[in-house]
C-alpha positions in Angstrom: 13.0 0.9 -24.7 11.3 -2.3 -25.1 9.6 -3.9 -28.4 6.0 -2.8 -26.8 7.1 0.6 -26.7 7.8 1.3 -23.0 10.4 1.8 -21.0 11.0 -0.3 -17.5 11.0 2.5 -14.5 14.0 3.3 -12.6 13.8 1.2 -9.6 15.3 3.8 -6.8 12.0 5.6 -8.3 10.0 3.2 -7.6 10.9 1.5 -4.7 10.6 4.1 -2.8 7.6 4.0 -0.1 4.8 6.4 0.2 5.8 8.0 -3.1 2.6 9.2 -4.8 2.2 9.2 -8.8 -0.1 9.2 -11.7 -0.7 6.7 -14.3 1.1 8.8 -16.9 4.4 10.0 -14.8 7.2 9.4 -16.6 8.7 7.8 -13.4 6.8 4.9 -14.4 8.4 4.9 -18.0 11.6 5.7 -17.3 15.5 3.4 -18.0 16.0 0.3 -15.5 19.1 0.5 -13.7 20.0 -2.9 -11.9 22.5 -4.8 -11.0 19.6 -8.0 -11.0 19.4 -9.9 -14.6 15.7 -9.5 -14.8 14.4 -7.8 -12.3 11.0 -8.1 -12.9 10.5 -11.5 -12.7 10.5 -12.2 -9.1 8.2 -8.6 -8.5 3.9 -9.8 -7.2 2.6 -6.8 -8.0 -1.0 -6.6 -6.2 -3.6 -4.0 -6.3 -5.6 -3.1 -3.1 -8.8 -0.7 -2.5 -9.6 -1.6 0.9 -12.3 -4.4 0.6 -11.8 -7.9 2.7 -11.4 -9.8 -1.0 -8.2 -7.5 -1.3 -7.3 -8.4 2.0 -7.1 -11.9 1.0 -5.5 -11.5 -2.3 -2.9 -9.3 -0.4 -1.9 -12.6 2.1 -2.0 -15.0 -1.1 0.2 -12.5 -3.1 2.6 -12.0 -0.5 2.6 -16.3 0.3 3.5 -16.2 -3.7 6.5 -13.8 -3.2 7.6 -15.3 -0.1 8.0 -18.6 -2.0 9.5 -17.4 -5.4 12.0 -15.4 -2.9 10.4 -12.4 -4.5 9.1 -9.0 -3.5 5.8 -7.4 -3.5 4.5 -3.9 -4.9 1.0 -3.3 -3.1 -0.7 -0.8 -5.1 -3.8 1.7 -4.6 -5.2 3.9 -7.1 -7.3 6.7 -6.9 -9.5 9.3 -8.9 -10.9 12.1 -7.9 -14.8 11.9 -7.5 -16.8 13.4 -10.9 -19.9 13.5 -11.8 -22.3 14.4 -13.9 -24.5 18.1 -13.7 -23.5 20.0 -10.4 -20.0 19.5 -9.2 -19.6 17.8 -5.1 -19.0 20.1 -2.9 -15.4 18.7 -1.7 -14.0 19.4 2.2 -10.9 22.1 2.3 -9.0 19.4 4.0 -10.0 16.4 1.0 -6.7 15.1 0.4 -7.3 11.3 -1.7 -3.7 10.3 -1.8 -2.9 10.5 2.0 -6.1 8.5 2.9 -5.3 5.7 0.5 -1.6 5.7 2.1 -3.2 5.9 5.8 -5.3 3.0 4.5 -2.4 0.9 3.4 -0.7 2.0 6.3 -1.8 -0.9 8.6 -1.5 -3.7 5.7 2.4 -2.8 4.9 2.5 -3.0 9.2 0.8 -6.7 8.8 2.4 -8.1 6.1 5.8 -6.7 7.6 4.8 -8.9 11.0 3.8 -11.8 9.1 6.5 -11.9 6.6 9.3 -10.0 8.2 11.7 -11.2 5.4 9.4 -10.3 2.6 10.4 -6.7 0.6 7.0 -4.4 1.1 6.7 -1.2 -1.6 3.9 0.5 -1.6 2.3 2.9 -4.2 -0.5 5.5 -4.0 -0.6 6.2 -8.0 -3.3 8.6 -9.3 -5.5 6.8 -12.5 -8.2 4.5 -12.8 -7.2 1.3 -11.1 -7.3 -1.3 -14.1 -4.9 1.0 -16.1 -2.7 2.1 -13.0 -2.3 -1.9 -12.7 -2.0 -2.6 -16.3 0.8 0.0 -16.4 2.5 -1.6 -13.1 2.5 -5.1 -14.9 4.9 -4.2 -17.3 7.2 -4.2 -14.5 6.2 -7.1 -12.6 6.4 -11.2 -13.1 3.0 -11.7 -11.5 -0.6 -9.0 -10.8 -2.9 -10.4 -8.5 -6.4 -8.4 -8.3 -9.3 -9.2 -6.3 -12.6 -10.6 -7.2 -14.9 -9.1 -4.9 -18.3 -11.1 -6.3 -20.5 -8.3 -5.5 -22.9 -8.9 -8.0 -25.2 -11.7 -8.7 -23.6 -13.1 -11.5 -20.1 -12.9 -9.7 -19.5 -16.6 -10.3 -19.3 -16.3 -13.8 -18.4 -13.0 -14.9 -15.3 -10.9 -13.7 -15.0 -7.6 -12.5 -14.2 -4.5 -14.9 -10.9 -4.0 -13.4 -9.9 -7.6 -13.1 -11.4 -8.2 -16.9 -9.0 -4.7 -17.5 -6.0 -6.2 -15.9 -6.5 -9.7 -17.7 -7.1 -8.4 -21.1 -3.6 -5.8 -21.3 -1.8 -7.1 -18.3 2.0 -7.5 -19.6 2.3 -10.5 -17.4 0.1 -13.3 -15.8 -2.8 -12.0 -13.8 -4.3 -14.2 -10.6 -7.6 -13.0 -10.5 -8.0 -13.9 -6.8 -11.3 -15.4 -5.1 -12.0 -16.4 -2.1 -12.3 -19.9 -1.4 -15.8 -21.1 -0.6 -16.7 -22.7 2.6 -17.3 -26.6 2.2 -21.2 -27.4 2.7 
């Protein structure tokens, strides 16, 4: 148990691929057993929904781990649709976990091409993303999120996930933008 209360997961938990969870799992919470000093320290942990800005924040995280001779955890979170009034009407077949693993499919697949030395985990966690990332921070030396910049204050405000992750994160946070194109 650490002073903020948690416990560091069990890294054969963790590690392994494909292996969906929720935000409040105990796998998350549970002893670290390793051999490794501090384990955490040389973990990138990046979240990823799909979008071209996570794309990019995915190549910079992995550069990062690649150069601290690290690893990197790429993350997706999900949440079943709600809403408010009548419920949606949901397909027999709606599974949310296995797309978000069929859509991180082809990134682990690029990242293992362009950095063939570079550990890969990924994890398909069920939570809202700012707190499934939070949570994943506390066993990580760096999150990177995305700044999408949908909006038209983008430029000077963050995101709610990335303002989430900033705010609790247990370690530094990159809130990563794309570079703009010189003029």
């Amino acid at each position: 148990m650490t002073p903020s209360g948690h416990s560091p997961m069990i890294r054969d938990h963790y590690t392994r691929s494909r292996s969906i969870r929720t935000a409040t799992d105990p796998t998350w919470r549970t002893e670290l057993t390793n051999e490794r000093q501090n384990p955490a320290a040389d973990t990138v942990v990046v979240g990823y929904d799909g979008s071209t800005a996570a794309d990019s924040a995915v190549r910079w995280a992995a550069l990062q781990a690649a150069l601290t001779s690290g690893h990197l955890d790429l993350v997706t979170a999900w949440e079943y649709p709600t809403s408010w009034g009548n419920s949606l009407p949901l397909p027999s077949d709606y599974d949310p976990a296995r797309d978000a693993q069929v859509m991180l499919d082809p990134v682990i697949e690029r990242l293992h091409t362009d950095f063939p030395s570079l550990e890969v985990r990924s994890h398909v966690v069920e939570g809202h993303p700012g707190e499934v990332l939070v949570e994943a921070s506390r066993h990580a030396g760096l999150l990177v999120v995305a700044s999408r910049g949908h909006r038209a204050f983008a430029g000077f405000v963050l995101g709610s996930v990335s303002q989430h992750c900033a705010t609790l994160a247990d370690c530094p946070v990159v809130v990563y933008r794309e570079p703009r194109a010189a003029n």
